[in-house]
C-alpha positions in Angstrom: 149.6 108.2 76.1 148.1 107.8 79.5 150.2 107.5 82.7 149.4 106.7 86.0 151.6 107.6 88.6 150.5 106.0 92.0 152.3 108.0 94.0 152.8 112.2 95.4 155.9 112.9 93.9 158.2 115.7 93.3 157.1 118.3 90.4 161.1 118.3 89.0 159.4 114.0 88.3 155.9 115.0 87.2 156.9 118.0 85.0 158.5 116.1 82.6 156.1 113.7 82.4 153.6 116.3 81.5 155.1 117.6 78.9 155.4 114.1 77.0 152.2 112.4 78.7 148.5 112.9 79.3 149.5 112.2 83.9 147.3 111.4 86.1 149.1 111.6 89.7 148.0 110.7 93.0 147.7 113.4 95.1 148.1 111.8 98.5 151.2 110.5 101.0 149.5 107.0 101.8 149.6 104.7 99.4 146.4 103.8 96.8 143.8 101.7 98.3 143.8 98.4 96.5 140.2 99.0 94.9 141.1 102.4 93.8 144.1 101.9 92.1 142.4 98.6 89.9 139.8 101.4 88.9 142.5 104.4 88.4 144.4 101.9 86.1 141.6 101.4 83.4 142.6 102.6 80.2 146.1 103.4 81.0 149.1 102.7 78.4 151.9 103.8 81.6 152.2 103.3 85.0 154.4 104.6 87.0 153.8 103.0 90.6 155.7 102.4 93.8 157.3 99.5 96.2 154.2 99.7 97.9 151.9 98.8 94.9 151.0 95.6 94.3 151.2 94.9 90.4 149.8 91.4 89.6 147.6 89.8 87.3 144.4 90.9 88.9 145.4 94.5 88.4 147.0 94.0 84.6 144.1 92.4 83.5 142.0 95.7 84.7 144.6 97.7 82.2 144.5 95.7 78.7 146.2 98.6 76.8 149.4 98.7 79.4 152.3 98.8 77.8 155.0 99.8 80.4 155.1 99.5 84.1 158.5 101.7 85.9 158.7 101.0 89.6 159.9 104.1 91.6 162.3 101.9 93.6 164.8 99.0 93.7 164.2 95.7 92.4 160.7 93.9 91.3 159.5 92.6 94.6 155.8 94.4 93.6 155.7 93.5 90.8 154.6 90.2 88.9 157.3 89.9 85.8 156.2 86.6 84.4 152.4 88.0 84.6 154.0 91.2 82.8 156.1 89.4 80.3 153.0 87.0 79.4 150.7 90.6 78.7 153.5 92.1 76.2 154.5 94.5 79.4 157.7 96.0 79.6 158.9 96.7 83.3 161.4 98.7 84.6 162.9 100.1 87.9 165.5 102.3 88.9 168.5 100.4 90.5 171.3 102.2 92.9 169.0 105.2 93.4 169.1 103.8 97.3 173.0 102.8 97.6 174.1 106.2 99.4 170.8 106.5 101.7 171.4 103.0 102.8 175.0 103.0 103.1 174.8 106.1 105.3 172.1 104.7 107.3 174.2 101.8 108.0 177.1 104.1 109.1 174.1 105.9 111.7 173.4 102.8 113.0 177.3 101.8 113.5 177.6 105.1 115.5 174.4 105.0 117.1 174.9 101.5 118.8 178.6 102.3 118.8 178.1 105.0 120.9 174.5 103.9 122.9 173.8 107.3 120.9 169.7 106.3 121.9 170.2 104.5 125.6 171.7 108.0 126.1 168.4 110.0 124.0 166.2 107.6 126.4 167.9 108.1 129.5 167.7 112.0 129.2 164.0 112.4 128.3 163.3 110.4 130.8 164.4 112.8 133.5 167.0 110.3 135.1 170.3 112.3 134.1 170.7 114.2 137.1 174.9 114.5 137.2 177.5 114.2 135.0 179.9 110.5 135.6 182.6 109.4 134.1 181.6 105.9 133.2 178.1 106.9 132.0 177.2 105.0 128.9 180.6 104.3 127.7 180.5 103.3 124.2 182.9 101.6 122.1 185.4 103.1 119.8 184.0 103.1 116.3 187.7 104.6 114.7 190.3 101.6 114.0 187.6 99.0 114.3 186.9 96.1 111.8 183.7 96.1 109.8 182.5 93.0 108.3 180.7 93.2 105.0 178.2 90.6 104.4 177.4 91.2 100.7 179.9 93.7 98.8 177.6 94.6 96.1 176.8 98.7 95.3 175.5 99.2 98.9 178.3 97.0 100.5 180.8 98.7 98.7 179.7 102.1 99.5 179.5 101.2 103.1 183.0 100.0 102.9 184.2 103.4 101.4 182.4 105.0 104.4 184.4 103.4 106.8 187.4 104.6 105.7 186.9 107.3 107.0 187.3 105.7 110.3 190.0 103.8 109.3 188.2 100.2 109.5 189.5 97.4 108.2 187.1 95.7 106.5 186.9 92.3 105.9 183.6 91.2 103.0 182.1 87.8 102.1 180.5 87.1 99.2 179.6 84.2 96.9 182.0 85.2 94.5 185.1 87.0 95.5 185.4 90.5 93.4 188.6 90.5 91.5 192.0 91.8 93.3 191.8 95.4 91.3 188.4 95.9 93.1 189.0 94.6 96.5 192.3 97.2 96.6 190.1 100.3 95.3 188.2 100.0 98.6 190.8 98.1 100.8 188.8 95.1 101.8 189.7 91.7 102.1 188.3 88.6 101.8 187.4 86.1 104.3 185.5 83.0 104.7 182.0 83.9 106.5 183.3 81.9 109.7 186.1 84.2 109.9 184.0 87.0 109.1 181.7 86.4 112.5 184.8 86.2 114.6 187.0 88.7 113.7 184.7 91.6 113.4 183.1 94.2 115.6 181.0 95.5 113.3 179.0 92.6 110.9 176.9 94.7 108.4 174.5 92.7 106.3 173.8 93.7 102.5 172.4 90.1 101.0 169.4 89.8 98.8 166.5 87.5 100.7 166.5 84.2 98.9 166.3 80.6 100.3 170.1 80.5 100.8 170.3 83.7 102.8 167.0 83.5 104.8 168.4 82.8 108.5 172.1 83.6 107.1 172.6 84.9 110.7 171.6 82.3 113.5 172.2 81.0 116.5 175.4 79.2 115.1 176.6 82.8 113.7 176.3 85.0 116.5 177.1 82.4 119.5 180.7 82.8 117.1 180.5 87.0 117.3 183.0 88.8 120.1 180.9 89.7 123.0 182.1 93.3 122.5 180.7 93.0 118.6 177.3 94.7 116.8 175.2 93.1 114.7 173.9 95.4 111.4 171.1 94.9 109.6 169.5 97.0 106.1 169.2 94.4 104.2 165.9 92.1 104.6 164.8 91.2 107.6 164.8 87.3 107.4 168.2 87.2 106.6 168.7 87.2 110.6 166.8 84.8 112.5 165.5 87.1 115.2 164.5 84.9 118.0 168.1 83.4 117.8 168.9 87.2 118.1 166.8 88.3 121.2 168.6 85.3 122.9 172.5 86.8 122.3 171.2 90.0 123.4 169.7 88.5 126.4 172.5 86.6 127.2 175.5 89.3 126.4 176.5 87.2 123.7 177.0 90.3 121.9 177.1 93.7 122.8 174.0 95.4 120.7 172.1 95.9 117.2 171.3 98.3 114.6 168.0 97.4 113.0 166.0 98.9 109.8 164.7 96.0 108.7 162.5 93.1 110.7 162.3 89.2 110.2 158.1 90.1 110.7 157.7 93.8 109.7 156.2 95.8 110.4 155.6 93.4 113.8 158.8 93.3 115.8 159.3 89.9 117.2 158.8 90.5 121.3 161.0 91.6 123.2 163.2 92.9 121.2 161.7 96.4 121.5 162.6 96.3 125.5 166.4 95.9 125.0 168.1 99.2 124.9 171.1 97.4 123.3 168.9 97.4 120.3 168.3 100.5 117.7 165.3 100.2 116.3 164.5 102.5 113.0 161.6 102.3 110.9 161.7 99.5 108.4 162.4 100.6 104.6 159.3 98.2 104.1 156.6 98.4 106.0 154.3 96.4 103.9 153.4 92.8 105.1 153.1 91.1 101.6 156.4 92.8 100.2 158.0 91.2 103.2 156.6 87.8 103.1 157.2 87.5 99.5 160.9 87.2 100.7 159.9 85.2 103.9 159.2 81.9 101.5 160.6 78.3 101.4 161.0 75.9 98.1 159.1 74.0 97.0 161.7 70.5 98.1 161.9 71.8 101.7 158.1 71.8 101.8 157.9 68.9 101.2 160.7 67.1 102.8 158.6 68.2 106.0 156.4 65.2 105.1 158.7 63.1 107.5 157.8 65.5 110.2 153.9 63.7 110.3 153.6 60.5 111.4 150.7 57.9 110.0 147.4 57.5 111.4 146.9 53.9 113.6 145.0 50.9 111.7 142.0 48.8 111.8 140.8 45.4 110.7 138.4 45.6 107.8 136.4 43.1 105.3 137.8 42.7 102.0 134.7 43.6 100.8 135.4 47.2 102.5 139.4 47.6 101.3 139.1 48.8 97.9 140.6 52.1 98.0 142.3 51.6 101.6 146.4 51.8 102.3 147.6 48.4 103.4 148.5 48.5 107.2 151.1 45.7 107.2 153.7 43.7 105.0 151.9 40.4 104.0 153.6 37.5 103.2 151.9 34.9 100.7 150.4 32.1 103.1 150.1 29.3 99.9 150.8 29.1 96.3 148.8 31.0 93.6 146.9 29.1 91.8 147.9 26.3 94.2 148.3 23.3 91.1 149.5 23.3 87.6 146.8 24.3 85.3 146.0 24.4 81.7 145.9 28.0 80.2 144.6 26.8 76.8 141.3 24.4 75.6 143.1 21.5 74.3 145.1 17.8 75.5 147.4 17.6 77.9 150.5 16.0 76.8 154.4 15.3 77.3 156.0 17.8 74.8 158.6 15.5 74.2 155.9 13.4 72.2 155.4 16.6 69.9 159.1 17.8 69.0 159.1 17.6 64.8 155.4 17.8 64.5 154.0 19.8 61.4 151.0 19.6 59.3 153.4 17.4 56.7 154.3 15.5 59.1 152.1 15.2 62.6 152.4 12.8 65.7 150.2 10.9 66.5 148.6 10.5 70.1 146.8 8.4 72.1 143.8 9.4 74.5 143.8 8.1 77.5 140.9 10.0 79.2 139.6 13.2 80.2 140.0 16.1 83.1 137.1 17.3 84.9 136.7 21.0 85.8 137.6 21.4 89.6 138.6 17.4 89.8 141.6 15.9 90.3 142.8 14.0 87.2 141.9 10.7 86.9 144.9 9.0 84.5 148.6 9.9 84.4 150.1 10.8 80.8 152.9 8.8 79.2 154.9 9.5 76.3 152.8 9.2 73.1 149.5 10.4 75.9 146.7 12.6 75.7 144.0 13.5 78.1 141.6 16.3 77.0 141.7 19.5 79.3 139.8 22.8 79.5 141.2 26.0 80.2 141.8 26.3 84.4 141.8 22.1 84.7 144.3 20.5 86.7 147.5 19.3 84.9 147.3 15.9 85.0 150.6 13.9 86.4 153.2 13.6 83.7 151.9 16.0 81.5 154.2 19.2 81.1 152.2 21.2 78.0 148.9 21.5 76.4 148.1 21.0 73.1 145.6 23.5 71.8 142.6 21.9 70.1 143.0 23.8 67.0 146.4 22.3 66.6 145.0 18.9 66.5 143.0 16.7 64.1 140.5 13.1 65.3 141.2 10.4 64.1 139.1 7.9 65.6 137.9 8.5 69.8 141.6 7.3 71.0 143.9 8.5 68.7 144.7 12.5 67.6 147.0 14.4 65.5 149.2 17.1 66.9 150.4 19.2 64.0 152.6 21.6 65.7 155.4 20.9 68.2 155.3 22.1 71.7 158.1 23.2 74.3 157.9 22.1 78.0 156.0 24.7 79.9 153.5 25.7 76.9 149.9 26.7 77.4 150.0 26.0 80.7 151.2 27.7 84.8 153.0 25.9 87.6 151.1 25.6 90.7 153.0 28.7 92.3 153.7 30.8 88.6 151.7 33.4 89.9 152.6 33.5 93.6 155.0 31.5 95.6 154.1 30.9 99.2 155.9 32.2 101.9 157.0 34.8 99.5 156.3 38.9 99.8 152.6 39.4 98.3 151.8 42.8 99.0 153.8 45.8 100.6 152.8 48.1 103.4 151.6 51.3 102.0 150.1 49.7 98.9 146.9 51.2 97.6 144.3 48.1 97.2 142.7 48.7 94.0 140.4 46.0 92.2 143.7 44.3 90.9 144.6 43.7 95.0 141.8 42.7 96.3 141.3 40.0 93.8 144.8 39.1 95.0 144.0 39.0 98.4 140.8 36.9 97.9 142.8 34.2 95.8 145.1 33.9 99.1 142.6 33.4 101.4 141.8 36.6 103.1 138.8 37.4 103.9 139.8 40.4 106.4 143.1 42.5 105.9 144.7 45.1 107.9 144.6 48.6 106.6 145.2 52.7 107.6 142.0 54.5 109.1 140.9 56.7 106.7 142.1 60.2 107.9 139.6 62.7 108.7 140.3 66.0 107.7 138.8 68.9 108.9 137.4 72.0 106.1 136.8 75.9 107.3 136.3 78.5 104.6 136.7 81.8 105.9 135.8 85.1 104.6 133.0 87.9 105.0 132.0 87.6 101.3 131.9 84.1 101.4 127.9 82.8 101.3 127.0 79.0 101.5 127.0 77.4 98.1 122.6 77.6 98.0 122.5 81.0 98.4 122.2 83.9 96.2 125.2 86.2 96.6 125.0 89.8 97.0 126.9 92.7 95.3 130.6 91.8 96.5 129.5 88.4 97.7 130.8 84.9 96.2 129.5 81.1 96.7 131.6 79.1 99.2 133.5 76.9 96.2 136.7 76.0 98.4 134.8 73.8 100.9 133.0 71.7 98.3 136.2 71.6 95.9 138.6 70.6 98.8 136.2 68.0 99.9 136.4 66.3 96.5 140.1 66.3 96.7 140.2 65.2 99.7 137.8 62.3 98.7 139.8 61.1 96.1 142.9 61.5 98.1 141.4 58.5 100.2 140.5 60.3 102.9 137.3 61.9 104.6 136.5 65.5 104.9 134.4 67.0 107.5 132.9 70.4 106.7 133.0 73.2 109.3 131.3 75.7 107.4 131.7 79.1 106.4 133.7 81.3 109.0 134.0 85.5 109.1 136.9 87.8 109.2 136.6 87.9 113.1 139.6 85.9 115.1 138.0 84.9 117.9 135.1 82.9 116.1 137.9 81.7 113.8 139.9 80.8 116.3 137.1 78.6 118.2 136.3 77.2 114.9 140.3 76.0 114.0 140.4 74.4 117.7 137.0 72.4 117.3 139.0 71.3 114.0 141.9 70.1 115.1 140.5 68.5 118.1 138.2 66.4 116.0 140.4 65.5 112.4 143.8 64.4 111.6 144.7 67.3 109.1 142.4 70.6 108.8 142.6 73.0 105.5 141.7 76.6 106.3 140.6 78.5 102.8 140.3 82.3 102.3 142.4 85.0 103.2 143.3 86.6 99.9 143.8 89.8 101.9 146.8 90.8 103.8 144.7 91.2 107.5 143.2 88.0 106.8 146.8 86.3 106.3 147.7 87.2 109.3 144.2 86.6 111.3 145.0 83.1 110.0 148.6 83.2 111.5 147.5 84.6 114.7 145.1 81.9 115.1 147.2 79.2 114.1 150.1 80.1 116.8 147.4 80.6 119.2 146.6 76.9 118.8 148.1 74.5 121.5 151.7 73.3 120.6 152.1 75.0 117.4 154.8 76.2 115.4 154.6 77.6 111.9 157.1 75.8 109.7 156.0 77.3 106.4 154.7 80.8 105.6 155.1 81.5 101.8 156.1 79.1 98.9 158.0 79.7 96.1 155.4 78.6 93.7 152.6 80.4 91.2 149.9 80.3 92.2 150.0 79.3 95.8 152.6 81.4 97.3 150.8 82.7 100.6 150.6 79.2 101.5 151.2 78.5 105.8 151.5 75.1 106.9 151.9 75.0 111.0 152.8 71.8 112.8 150.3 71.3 115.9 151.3 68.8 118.1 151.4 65.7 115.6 148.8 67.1 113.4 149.0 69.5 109.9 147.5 72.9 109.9 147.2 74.4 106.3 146.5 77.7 105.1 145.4 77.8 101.4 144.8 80.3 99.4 141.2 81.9 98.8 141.6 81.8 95.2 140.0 78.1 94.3 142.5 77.1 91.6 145.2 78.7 93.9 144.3 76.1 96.3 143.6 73.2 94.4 147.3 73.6 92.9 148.8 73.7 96.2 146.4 70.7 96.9 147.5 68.8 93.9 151.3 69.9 94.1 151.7 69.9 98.3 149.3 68.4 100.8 148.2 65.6 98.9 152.0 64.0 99.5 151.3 64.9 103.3 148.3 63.8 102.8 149.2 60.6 101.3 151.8 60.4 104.4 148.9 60.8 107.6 147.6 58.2 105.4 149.6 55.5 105.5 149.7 55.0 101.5 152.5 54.9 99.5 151.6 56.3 96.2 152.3 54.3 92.9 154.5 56.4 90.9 152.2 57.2 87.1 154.2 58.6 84.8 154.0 62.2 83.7 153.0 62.7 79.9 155.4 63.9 77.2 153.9 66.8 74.9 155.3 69.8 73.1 154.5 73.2 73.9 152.3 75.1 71.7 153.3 78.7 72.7 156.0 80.3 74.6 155.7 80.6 78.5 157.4 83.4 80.4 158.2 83.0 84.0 160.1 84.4 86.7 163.7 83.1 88.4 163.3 81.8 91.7 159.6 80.5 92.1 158.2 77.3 90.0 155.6 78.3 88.1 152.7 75.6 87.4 150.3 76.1 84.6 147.4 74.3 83.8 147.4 73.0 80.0 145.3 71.2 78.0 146.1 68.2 76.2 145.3 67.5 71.9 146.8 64.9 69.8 148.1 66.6 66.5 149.5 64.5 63.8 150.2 61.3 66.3 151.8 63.8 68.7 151.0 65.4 72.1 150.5 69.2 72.4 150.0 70.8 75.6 148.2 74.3 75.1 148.4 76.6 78.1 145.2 78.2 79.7 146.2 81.6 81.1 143.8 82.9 83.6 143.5 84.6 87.0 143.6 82.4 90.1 140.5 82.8 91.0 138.8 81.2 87.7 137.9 77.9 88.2 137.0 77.2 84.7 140.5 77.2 83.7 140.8 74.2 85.8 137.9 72.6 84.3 139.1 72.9 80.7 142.7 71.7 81.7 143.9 67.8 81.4 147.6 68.7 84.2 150.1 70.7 84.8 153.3 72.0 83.4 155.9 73.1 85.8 158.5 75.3 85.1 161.6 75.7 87.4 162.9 78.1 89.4 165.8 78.5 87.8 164.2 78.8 84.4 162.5 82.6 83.1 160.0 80.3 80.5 159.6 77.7 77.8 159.8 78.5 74.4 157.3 77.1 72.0 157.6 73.3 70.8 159.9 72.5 73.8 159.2 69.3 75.5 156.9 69.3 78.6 156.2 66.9 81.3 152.4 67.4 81.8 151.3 65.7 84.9 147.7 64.9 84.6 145.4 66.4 87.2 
């Protein structure tokens, strides 16, 4: 067997190995460059990697014959299980090997705020200690003082038995309180997390990053701490909202922090760095797309932020121009449709009182009195035993309340007919307002005018109607191997298939799309490029980025912009988690993946609402379809996963067969008829459950 281990580890690991496995080990401290550990991979069956690693489906599909994948460290957060799972992979890690490091790194940081232990370090080197004082850097007592425990899992708890030792009372909050036998063996107690804040003067963190706990400690939290209390931190970094944290430093709300981990890492957010009430070690994590696969929002938050975008103004068009275009305004309907009671049927119309108990035996017999001319008024009234001939759309004469279809009838003579069937009031025939009372609503604003409207809209009399500007929306692809769609790419080099894609979307969103081109991995050209943008559209979409440094080229420029603020960096979805969407001013500022399917699933799923929004429309609500699945689907808890199916109808019934394939394949797209999402909560579908496909 064949075993890759990514990283320079000890010989008491490798020898072991050796003795079992063909190894192949690299030799260095830094971690594997991206492109050589997709080659080093090939024709592995093992691989043993670290935290630093990224293990997606790019890389798995360079290994076919992988068959186990170990992470040297805690938890998954490298590693793509449902991608794993969906390749036959098995994955492992090895949990708790970090609990002691991490408790007694938490106990260093107690002491070292405690007891300004690195004020003091700084002060020295820097020459100024020149005498010995009394009330130089007084610290606080760390013996006797109560430790709060946010999160008493393995690290929590071994913190807690650390603290003993200095007699703290600790007090812990968790989701689920432990049971009694558990909170005696390390002499904590539970409080609510209100409580927890207030009472202690040391609140250690020790949460998992998820969307519950990401901000767990704000501005609320910490305006409640003592002024004499620290703040602890080796858990993630978003768990504590750091600008809320610079201000309570600033402002004395509390005395200090003990940082390992950062809400940016490896950035630190500014400021911070200049307070020496702040310790400051390296981060356990210094990789930026390990830390902004915690730093994500769901998929319902997203897009509740819809409300935060306001429509674009309207404008008076011909009817002959509104097909396709949001309704700007409520419209009432100013007469009745069709205006008079017509005929819906070829035939006489009569008084159906003159027909009850007609039959073939047995038929009535009817007098005609005269005829109606198309678009005439009648000329003769009907009476009981009356007739008067009428085509289909002809005026209902006064007195008649039915037709008589002409293949219900039989001639006798130019005057007189047979009706051989009886008829109820009403029949084969419309009131003059059936179809649309006046005064009444006729269309709603937001509405969508499709053929069906418009026809609508001429039959009331409107020959102009009031409807949302189109939006414009702004296009930039981005990325040094990105060549315009006529050229022919170099080695390395790929066509520009976001801008073109996108625009199509856009299109048949209802909106325009205006193409800025192709832009390189250099800021200030992309910045210039995303201001032209947004001075010009109503939304922009920025494409590209795949890489780390771009991400965050694109986040640089989009906080540069005037009045922006990031609300989203990271989604819980596949594919489309690096998704940023920044609020500037009134107007949306996405990032999209590089990947095209990547983006046209974050199109499909999440701007299009917004889109819909800036738009004025309000979408009509289709349906998903029902099918069964024809295979199993792995997935991974906490992230919906959406994957593109396609659609066959076996034996009368729906089956929706799943097309696995790497992001960046746009075929897979092309060969699929929706999408099948599977929940966050939920680790896959098994085979012939029941799907909700939603056509794409």
């Amino acid at each position: 067997m064949n075993v890759l281990v990514t990283g320079n580890l000890p010989d008491d690991i490798i020898l072991p190995l050796r003795d079992r496995f063909h190894v192949t080990v690299h030799q260095q401290d830094r971690p594997m460059e991206r492109e050589a550990l997709l080659s080093a991979v090939r024709g592995k069956q093992g691989l043993l990697c670290m935290i630093t690693d990224r293990i997606d489906g790019e890389l798995l599909d360079r290994a076919p014959d992988l068959k186990m994948v170990a992470n040297y460290g805690v938890g998954f957060n490298n590693i793509d299980i449902g991608a794993a799972a969906a390749r036959g992979i098995q994955v492992s890690n090895t949990p708790g090997v970090l609990t002691d490091a991490t408790a007694d790194l938490t106990m260093a940081l107690i002491l070292a705020v405690g007891r300004r232990v690195v004020e003091g370090d700084a002060y020295t080197r820097q020459g100024r200690f020149q005498f010995w004082a009394p009330f130089h850097f007084l610290g606080h007592e760390i013996t006797g003082k109560t430790l709060g425990i946010i999160g008493l899992g393995r690290i929590g708890a071994a913190v807690a038995r650390r603290a003993s030792g200095f007699e703290m009372p600790v007090l812990y909050h968790n989701r689920t309180r432990l049971p009694a036998e558990e909170e005696a063996a390390i002499d904590a107690r539970y409080v609510d997390l209100d409580t927890l804040f207030r009472q202690s003067d040391f609140v250690s963190v020790h949460v998992p990053l998820s969307p519950d706990t990401r901000h767990l400690v704000g501005a609320r939290e910490l305006a409640a701490m003592k002024p004499s209390a620290y703040l602890i931190n080796t858990a993630r970094g978003p768990v504590v909202d750091e600008s809320a944290l610079l201000v309570a430093l600033k402002g004395k709300q509390i005395a200090g922090a003990g940082l390992d981990v950062y809400e940016h890492e490896p950035a630190l957010t500014q400021g911070l760095d200049a307070l020496a009430n702040v310790t400051l070690l390296n981060p356990h994590s210094g990789k930026d797309d390990m830390n902004e696969f915690f730093n994500v929002m769901d998929l319902a938050s997203v897009l509740a932020l819809k409300s935060e975008f306001s429509p674009v103004e309207t404008e008076t068009v011909d009817l002959s121009r509104a097909l396709d275009r949001a309704l700007g305004e409520d419209l009432t309907a100013p007469n009745d449709i069709p205006g008079f009671a017509r005929a819906t049927m070829d035939g006489f119309a009569v008084q159906a009182a003159s027909t009850f108990g007609a039959s073939e035996g047995s038929p009535a017999y009817l007098e005609v009195v005269g005829a109606v001319q198309m678009g005439a008024l009648p000329e003769a009234p009907v009476g009981p035993g009356q007739a008067v001939r009428i085509a289909t759309g002809g005026m209902m004469p006064p007195g008649a309340d039915s037709v008589l279809m002409v293949e219900h009838t039989d001639t006798i003579d130019e005057t007189t007919i047979e009706a051989h069937r009886g008829l109820a009031p009403g029949q084969n025939m419309v009131a003059g307002d059936e179809d649309v009372a006046a005064g009444k609503p006729l269309l709603p604003k937001g509405r969508c005018l499709r053929a069906q409207e418009i026809g609508l809209l001429a039959a009331s009399g409107c020959p102009q109607v009031n409807v949302f500007r189109k939006p414009l929306v702004g296009i930039i692809s981005t990325g040094d191997e990105v060549v315009p769609m006529e050229a022919q790419p170099a080695p390395g080099q790929i066509r520009d298939t976001n801008t073109h894609t996108l625009a199509a979307l856009v299109q048949n969103t209802g909106a325009l799309p205006k193409l800025y081109g192709i832009v390189g991995d250099e800021y200030d050209d992309l910045l210039e490029t995303c201001r032209k943008a947004l001075d010009d559209c109503d939304m922009v979409l920025i494409s590209g980025g795949s890489s780390v440094g771009m991400r965050d080229l694109t986040c640089q420029a989009l906080e540069a912009l005037d009045q922006s603020r990031i609300l989203v960096h990271g989604i819980s979805i596949r594919p489309g988690k690096p998704t940023i969407l920044a609020q500037c001013g009134k107007k949306a500022f996405w990032g999209l993946p590089g990947h095209v399917t990547s983006a046209m699933v974050v199109f499909m799923v999440i701007v299009r609402p917004f889109l819909y929004r800036i738009g004025g429309r309000t979408p009509k609500a289709v349906p998903p379809i029902t099918a069964r699945l024809s295979r199993n689907l792995a997935s991974v808890q906490g992230r919906v996963d959406f994957v593109r199916v396609r659609l066959e109808c076996e034996n009368g019934k729906q089956i929706a067969h799943p097309i696995l394939g790497q992001s960046g394949l746009i075929h897979t797209m092309v060969e699929a008829d929706g999408l099948v999402s599977i929940d966050m909560n939920s680790e896959g579908l098994d085979r012939g459950s029941q799907v909700e496909v939603l056509l794409i």
